[in-house]
C-alpha positions as CSV (number, residue, x, y, z in Angstrom):
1,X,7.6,-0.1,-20.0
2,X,10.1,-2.2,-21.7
3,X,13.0,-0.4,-20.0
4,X,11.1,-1.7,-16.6
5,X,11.2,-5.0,-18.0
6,X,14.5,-5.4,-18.8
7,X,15.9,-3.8,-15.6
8,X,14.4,-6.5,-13.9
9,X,15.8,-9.4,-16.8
10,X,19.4,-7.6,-15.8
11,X,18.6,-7.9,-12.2
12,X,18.2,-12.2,-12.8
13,X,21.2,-12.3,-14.9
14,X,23.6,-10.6,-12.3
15,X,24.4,-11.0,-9.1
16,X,23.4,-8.8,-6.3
17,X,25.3,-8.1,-3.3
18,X,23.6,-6.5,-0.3
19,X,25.9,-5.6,2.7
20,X,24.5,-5.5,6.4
21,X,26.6,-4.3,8.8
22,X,26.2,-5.2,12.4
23,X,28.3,-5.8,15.8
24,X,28.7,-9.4,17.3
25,X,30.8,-9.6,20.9
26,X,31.8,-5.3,20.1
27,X,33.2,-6.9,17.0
28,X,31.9,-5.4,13.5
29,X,31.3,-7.8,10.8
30,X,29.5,-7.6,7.4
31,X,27.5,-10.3,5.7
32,X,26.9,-10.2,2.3
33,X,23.5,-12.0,0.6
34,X,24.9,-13.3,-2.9
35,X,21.8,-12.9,-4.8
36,X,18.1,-11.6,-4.1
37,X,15.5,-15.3,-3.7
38,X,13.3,-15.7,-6.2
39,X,9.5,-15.1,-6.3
40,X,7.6,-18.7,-6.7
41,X,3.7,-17.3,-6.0
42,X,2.2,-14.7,-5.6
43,X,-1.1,-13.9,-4.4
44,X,-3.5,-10.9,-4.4
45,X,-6.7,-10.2,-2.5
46,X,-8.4,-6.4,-2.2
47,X,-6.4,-5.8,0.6
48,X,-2.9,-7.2,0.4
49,X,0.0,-8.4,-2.1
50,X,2.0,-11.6,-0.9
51,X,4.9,-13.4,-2.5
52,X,5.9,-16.3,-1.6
53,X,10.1,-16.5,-2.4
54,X,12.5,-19.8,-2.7
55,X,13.9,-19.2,0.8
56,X,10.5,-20.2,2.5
57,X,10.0,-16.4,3.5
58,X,6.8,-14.6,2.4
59,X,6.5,-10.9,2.2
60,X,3.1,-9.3,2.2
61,X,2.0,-5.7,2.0
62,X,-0.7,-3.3,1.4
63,X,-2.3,-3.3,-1.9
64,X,-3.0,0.7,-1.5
65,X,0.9,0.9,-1.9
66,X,0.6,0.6,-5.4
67,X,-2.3,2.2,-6.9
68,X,-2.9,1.2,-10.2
69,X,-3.4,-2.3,-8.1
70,X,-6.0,-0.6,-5.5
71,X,-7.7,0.3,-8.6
72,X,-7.9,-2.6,-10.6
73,X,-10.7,-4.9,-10.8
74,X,-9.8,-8.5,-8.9
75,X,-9.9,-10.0,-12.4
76,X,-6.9,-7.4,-13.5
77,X,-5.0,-8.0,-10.2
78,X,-5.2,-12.1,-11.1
79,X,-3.7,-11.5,-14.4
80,X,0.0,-11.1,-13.9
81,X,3.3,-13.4,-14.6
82,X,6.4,-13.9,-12.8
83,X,9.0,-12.3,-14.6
84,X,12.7,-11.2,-14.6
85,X,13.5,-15.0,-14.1
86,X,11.5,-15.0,-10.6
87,X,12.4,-11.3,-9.2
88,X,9.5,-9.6,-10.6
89,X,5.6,-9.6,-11.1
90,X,4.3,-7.8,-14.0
91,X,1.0,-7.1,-14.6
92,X,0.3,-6.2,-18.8
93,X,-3.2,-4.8,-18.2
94,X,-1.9,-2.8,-15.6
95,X,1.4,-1.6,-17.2
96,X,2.6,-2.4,-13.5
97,X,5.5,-3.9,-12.6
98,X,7.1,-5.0,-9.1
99,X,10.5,-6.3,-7.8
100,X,11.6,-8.5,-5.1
101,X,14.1,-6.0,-4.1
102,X,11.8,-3.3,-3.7
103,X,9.4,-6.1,-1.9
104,X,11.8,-6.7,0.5
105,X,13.0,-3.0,1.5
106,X,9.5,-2.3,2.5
107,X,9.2,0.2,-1.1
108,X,5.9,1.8,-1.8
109,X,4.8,3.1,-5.5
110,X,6.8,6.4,-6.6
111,X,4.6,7.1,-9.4
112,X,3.5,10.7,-9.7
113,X,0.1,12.0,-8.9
114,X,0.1,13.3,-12.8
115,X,1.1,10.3,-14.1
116,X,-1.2,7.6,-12.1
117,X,-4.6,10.6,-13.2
118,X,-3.6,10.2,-16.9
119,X,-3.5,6.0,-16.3
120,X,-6.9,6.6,-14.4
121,X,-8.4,9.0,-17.4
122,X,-7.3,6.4,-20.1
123,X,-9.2,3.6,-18.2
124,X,-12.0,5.5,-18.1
125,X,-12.6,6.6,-21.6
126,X,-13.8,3.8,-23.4
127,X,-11.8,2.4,-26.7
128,X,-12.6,4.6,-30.2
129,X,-13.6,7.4,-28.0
């Protein structure tokens, strides 16, 4: 988890330079995007995940794209922090964490099927057992 964490504190301390390539009058050109916005809120219903960046856009997706949210209880999935100086959302509880880059490409969850049953089987055994 704290490698997660500080990937993301990385991410906020350097700059990040997206290239787009298009044609404008049979001319290419490239534009470049300095850094990634920053997230400023987030909210999360049983259905969807929205952040809200600096820029004024707001991205929203499916919560089923990330499991460990689909599973959570609503008061787990309200318990999170911006992080990563505004390009993240981390939920402790959840040992879940999500970045603005990923947000924006459209990125689903690439946790393994192994790896999100063993988070499920520790939720459901109760503490001491």
């Amino acid at each position: 988890m704290g490698s997660i964490a500080e990937s993301y504190a990385n991410l906020s301390a350097s700059l990040v330079t997206i290239w787009g390539f298009c044609e404008m009058n049979g001319t290419p050109s490239a534009g470049a995007i300095s850094a990634l916005p920053k997230i400023v809120n987030v909210t999360v219903t049983d259905d969807t995940l929205s952040a809200d960046l600096e820029d004024g856009r707001s991205i929203s997706v499916p919560i089923g794209w990330y499991p460990r949210l689909a599973y959570a209880t609503p008061a787990e999935r309200a318990s999170f922090e911006i992080s990563g100086a505004g390009h993240g959302i981390h939920w402790l509880d959840l040992d879940e964490v999500l970045g603005v880059e990923g947000l924006l490409l459209g990125k689903r969850s690439n946790e393994s099927a192994a790896s999100f049953k063993q988070w499920l089987d520790r939720r459901q055994t109760p503490p001491g057992a």
